[in-house]
C-alpha positions, 0 to 999 in steps of 0.5 A, a space after each residue: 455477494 463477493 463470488 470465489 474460485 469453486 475451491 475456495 467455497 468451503 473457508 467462509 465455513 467455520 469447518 474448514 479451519 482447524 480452531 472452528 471460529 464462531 463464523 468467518 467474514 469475507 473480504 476482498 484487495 485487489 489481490 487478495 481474498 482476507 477470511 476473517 476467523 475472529 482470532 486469526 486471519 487468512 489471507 489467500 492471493 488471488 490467481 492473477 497477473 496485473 503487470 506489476 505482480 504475478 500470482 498466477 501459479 501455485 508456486 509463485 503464489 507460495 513464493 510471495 506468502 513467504 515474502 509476505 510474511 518476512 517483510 512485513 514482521 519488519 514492523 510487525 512481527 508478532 501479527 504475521 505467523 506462518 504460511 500455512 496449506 489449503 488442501 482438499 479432503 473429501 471434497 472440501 478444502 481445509 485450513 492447515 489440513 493435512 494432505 497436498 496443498 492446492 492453495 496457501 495462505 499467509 496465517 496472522 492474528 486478527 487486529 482490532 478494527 477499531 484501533 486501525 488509523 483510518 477507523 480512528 481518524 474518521 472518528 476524530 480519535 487520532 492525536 499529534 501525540 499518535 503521529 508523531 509515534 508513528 514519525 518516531 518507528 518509522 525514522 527508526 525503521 528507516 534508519 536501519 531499513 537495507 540499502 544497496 546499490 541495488 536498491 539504490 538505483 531505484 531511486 536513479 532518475 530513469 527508474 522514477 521516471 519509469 514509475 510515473 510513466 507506467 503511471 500515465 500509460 497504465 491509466 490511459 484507459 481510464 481517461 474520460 472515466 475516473 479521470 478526466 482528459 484535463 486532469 489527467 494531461 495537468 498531472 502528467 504534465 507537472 510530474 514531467 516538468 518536476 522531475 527534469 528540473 530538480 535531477 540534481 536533487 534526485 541524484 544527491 538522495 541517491 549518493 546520500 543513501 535514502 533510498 531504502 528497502 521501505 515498507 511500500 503502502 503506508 496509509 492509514 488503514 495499515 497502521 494500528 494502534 493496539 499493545 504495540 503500533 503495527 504498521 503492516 500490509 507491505 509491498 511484497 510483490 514487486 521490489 521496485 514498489 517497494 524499495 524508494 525514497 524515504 520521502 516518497 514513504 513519509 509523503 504517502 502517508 502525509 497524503 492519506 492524512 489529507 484525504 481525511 481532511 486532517 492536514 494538521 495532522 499529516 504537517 505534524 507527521 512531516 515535521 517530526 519525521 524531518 526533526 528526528 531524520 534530519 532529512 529538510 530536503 524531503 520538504 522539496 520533495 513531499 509534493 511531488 510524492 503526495 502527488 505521485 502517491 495520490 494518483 497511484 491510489 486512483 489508479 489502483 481503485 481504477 484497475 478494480 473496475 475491472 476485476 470480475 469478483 467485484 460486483 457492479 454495486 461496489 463499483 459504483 463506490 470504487 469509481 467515486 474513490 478513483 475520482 477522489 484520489 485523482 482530485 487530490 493528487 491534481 491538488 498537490 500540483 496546484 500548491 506546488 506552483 504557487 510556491 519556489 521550489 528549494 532546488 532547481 
């Protein structure tokens, strides 16, 4: 039984929103609590501060809903509709109520779950034609997506160098329990030497302006196929998650392809990407950001471990994923050496 705040009790009734849907299914990120209407969905951020975001005031949450919602109609604009209150009348909280909101959520329409990637790849119904058209919107998106040098300088090798190290450290607690001492001294070790020998091709993405404002967590399980492809669910909280090489986003969603074993597929994503982006050097990159992307995953599945509205049998699963995601990205370092790299 997933436990919420008291003053969350009332929306998994049908009561409390304004279109009374036949029953509302609760689920639950790290971040956030997702009530399920059938027609709508409401997502409601947690009160929490994880070091890479804050949500623990009602302002700031109200803050990163709007962010939520302009970001993500970048590449899926019909889906997210407003930011809507929470209020409290007569003792029980109401959807889109009237009075003063003591909560909001982001307001959406509910995506068929049979159409998302993930659902499909594990059924063996996603085809190259389907890649490739998820390549296609995103060289697009890309293409036109903001940069700065602001949002350049992200890319800059301190910067990346500060992402894996928050990495190491931030999963430092973690060692012995989703990642072994070994594994985890290997991949810190392979991610260091990387980055000093190829500072050179770090710094010419960054001149050549390919890092961009990007979607930020792009896996499967945030892409569906329905009237029109939506890839949604972007980083909202924390610019620097979110603005990155173009290679580090292909290599994200190259990586989840090879968790469900489909490596065909996740080659397939890359060469067509590079084809209609003309980027060949992202190649060089594509495993060091499969392995920095894996292991961000562990990480991120490591830290529900210690969330309190997680009971202790859905932690039991989570460590297994933890473990897997950890297992892959040390993968990409062991495919790494047994090839010459292009720049050093």
């Amino acid at each position: 039984m997933l436990k919420l705040p008291y003053k969350l009790d009332a929306l998994v009734t049908p009561q409390a929103y304004p279109h009374r849907p036949q029953k509302v299914e609760l689920v639950q990120t790290q971040m956030s609590f997702v009530f399920l209407t059938g027609d709508y969905v409401y997502k409601v951020k947690k009160p929490v501060n994880l070091g890479f975001l804050d949500y623990t005031t009602l302002e700031k949450r109200l803050f990163f809903c709007h962010q939520e919602l302009e970001l993500n109609r970048r590449l899926c604009r019909d889906v997210y509709l407003a930011v809507v209150p929470i209020v409290e009348d007569k003792g029980e909280s109401r959807v889109e109520g009237e009075g003063d909101p003591i909560e909001y959520a982001v307001k959406m329409r509910q995506l068929p779950q049979d159409r998302m990637m993930d659902v499909l790849l594990l059924n063996g119904h996603v085809t190259k034609e389907m890649v490739a058209e998820v390549a296609e919107r995103l060289a697009v998106f890309h293409e036109g997506a903001r940069t700065s040098p602001e949002i350049a300088a992200f890319g800059k090798l301190e910067v990346i160098r500060q992402n894996t190290d928050e990495n190491f450290n931030q999963t430092e607690k973690y060692i012995g329990i989703s990642i072994p001492p070994a594994k985890y001294e290997r991949i810190k070790s392979y991610t260091e030497n990387f980055i000093n020998s190829n500072s050179s091709l770090f710094h010419k993405r960054v001149k050549e302006g390919k890092v961009r404002d990007c979607h930020g967590d792009l896996h499967a399980a945030h892409i569906c196929f329905t009237d029109d492809l939506c890839i949604y669910d972007c980083i909202e909280f924390n610019d620097r998650f979110r603005y990155s090489d173009v290679a580090s986003e292909i290599a994200f969603l190259a990586m989840d392809l090879d968790r469900y074993h489909r490596a065909d597929l996740s080659e397939h994503l890359t060469n067509a990407y590079v084809e209609l982006s003309h980027d060949d050097e992202l190649l060089t990159l594509l495993n060091f950001y499969k392995c920095y992307r894996a292991y961000v995953r562990g990480k991120v599945e490591s830290f529900k471990l210690d969330d309190p509205y997680i009971s202790e049998e859905e932690k039991t699963k989570v460590l297994t994923v933890a473990k897997r995601y950890f297992e892959l990205a040390e993968s990409y370092v062991a495919e790494d050496n047994l090839r010459a790299p292009d720049f050093r």
